[in-house]
C-alpha positions as CSV (number, residue, x, y, z in Angstrom):
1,X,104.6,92.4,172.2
2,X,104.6,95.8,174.2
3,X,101.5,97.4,175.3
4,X,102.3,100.3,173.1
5,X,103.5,98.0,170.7
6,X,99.7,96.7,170.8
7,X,98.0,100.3,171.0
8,X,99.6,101.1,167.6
9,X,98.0,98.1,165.6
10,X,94.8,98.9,166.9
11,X,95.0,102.7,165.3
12,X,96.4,101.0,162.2
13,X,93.3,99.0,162.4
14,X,91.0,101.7,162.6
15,X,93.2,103.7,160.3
16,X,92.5,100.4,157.3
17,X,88.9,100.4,158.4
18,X,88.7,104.4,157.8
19,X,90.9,103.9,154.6
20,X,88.9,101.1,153.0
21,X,85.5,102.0,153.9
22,X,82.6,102.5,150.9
23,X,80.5,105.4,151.6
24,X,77.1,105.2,153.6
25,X,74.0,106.6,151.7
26,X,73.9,109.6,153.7
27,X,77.4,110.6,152.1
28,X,76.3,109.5,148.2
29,X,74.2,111.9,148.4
30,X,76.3,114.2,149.4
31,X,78.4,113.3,146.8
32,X,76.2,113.4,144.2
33,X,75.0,117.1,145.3
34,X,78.8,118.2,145.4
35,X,79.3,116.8,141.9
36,X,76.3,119.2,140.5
37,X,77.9,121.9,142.2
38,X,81.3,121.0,141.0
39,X,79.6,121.4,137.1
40,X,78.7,124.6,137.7
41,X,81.9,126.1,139.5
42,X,84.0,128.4,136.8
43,X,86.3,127.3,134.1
44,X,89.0,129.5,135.8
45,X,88.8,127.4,139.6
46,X,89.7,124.8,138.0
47,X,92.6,125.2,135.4
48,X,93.8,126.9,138.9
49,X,93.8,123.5,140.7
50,X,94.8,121.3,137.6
51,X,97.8,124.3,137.2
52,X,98.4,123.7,141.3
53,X,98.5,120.6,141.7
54,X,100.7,119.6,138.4
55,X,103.5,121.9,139.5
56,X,102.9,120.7,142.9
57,X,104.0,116.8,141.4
58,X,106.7,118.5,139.5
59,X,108.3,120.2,142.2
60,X,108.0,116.8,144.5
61,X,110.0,115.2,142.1
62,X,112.3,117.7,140.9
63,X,112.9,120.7,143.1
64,X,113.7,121.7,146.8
65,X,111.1,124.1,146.8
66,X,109.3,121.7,149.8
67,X,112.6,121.8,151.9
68,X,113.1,123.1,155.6
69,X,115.4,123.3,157.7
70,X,113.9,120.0,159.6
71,X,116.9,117.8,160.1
72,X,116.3,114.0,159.2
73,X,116.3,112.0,162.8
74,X,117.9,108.9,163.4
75,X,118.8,107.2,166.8
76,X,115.5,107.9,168.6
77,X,112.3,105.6,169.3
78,X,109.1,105.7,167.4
79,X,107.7,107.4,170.3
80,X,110.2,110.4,170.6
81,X,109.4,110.6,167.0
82,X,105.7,111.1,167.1
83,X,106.1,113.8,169.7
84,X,107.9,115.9,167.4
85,X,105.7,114.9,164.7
86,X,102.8,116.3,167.0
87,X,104.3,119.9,167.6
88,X,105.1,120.2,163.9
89,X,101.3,119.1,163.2
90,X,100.2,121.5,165.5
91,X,102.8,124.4,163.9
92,X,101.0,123.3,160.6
93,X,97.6,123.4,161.1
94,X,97.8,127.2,162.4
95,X,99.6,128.2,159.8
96,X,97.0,126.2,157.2
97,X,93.6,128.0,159.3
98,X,95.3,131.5,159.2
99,X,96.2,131.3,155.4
100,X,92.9,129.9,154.7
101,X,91.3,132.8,157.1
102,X,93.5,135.6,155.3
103,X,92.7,134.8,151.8
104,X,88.6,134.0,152.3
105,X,88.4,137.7,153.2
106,X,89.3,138.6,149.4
107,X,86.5,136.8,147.8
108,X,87.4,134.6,144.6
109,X,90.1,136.0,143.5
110,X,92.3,135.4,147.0
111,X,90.1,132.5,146.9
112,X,91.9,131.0,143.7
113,X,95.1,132.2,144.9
114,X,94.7,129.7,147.9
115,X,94.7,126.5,146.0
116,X,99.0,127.0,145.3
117,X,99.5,128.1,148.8
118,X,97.4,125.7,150.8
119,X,99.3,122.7,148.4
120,X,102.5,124.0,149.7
121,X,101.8,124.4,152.8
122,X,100.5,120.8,152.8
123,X,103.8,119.7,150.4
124,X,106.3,120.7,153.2
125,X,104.3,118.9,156.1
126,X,104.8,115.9,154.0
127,X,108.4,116.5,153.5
128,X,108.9,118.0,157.3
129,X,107.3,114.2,158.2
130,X,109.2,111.9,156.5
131,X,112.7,113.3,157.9
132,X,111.2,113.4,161.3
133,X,110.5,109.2,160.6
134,X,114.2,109.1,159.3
135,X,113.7,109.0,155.6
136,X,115.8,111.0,153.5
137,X,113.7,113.3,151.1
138,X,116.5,113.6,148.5
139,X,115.5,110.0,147.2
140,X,113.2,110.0,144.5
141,X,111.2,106.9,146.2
142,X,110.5,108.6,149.1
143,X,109.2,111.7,147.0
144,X,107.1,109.5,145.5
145,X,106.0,107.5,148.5
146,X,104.7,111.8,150.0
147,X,102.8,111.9,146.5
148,X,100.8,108.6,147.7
149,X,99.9,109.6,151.2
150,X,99.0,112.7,149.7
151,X,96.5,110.7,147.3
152,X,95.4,108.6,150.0
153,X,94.3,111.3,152.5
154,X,92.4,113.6,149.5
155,X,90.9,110.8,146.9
156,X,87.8,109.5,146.8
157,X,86.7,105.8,147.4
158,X,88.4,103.5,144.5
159,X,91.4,105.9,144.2
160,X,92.0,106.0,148.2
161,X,92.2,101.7,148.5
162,X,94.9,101.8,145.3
163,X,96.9,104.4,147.8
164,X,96.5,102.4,150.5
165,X,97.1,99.2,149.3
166,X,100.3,101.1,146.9
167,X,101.3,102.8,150.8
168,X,100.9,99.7,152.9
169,X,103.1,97.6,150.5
170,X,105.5,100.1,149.6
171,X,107.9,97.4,148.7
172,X,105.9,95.5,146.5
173,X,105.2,99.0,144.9
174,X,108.5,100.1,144.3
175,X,109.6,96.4,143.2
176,X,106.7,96.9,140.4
177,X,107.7,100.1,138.7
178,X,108.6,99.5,134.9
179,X,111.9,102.2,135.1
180,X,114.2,101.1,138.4
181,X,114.9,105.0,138.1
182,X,111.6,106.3,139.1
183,X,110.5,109.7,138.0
184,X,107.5,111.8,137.3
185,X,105.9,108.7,135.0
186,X,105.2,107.0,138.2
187,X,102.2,109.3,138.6
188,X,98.7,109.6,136.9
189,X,98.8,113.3,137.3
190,X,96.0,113.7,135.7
191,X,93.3,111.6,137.3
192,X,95.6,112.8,140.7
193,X,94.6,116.4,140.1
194,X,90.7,115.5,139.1
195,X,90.8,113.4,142.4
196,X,92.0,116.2,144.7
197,X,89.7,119.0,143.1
198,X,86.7,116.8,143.2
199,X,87.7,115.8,146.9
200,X,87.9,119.1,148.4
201,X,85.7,121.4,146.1
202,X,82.8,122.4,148.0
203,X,84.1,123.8,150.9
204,X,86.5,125.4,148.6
205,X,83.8,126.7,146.7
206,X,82.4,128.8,150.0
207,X,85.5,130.2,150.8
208,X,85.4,132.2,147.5
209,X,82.5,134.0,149.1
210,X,83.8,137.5,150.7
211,X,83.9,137.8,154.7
212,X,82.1,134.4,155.0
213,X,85.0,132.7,153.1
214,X,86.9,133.7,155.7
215,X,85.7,131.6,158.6
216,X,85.3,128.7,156.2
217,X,88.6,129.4,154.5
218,X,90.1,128.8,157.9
219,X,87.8,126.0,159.1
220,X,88.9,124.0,155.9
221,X,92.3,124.8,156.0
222,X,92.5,123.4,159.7
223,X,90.6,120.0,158.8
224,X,92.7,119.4,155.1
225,X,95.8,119.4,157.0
226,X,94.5,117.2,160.5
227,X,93.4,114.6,157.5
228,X,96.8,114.8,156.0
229,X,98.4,114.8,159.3
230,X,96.2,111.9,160.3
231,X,97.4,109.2,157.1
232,X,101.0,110.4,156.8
233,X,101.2,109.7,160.6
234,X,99.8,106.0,160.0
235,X,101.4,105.4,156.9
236,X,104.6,106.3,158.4
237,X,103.7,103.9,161.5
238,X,102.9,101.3,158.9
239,X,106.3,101.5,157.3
240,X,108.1,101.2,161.0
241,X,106.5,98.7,162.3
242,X,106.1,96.6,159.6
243,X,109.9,96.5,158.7
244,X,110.9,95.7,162.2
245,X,108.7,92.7,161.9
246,X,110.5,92.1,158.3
247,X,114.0,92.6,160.1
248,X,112.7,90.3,163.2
């Protein structure tokens, strides 16, 4: 085994650790002071995010509306790979922190408007990713495969282990589904949306504040899409190097 070979499973190591860790007591807390907050925010927020993120699955599945001009990359190393990955992550994330900037200036109503447009932004990442691993976005497994990572980087404890363990035996997962033609029925879109809008809520919920939105708009923007960044990068690894040991 190469040393870089060896460096990799270490980060997939931490990267399980991060993924299957319970919450310490500091973060229940938390979590039970965000879920009061989360009562209180307006009936509006949130048929905004339920709205988002179902046309969001829909347009996974369905559309090209997550498509670039990011060709699909075959022939080159793992390495070569995550160095392109790495400039598009960085391309990303400043486009994520200046959306997130531009609309927390406009209070609650830009506010709102952010949910679609930081879910596409975050949408074509995902899409930008897997053809920069090789993996051709006009199959309807690999759609679904984004829509798990996705899960996985914004769910919340129980939720996050089924993506992980559905990600990390991808395989298994596809070998399980009921129709061998897999389509939107694959997905519990509706405990997907509740898990993403209870996930990312409170610092949501500042941004809607005029001017001070702004710096928090952008600050959250920036951290959403390192996160994502951070498991569709491992997942991705996972895949590789766990079908060359298949193949070996």
């Amino acid at each position: 085994m190469t040393e870089e070979l060896k460096k990799l499973e270490r980060e997939l190591e931490r990267w399980e650790y991060r993924s299957l860790r319970t919450l310490s007591m500091p973060e229940k807390v938390s979590k039970r002071w965000q879920n009061k907050i989360n009562n209180k925010l307006p009936d509006k927020l949130h048929r905004v995010v339920t709205e988002g993120v179902k046309q969001m699955i829909r347009a996974t599945i369905a559309s090209s509306d997550y498509l670039s001009g990011q060709p699909i990359l075959t022939d080159i190393s793992l390495t070569e790979r995550e160095k392109v990955l790495d400039e598009k992550i960085k391309t990303y994330k400043r486009t994520a922190a200046l959306e997130g900037a531009g609309t927390g200036f406009g209070g609650i109503f830009l506010g709102i408007a952010d949910f679609p447009l930081l879910l596409n932004i975050k949408m074509k990442f995902l899409f930008d990713t897997a053809k920069i691993y090789g993996h051709d976005v006009e199959n309807i497994s690999e759609r679904l495969f984004l829509l798990h990572v996705f899960q996985l980087a914004f769910s919340k404890e129980q939720r996050r282990v089924e993506a992980f363990e559905k990600v990390t035996h991808w395989q298994e997962t596809k070998e399980s589904w009921v129709n061998p033609n897999p389509s939107l029925e694959e997905i519990d879109w509706k405990s997907f949306q509740l898990e993403y809008r209870d996930f990312i809520d409170l610092p949501k919920t500042l941004q809607l504040i005029p001017g001070f939105g702004a710096i928090v708009g952008a600050t959250a923007n920036y951290h959403y899409l390192d996160m994502l960044a951070y498991h569709a990068k491992n997942s991705y690894r996972h895949r590789e190097i766990y079908q060359t040991k298949v193949l070996q």
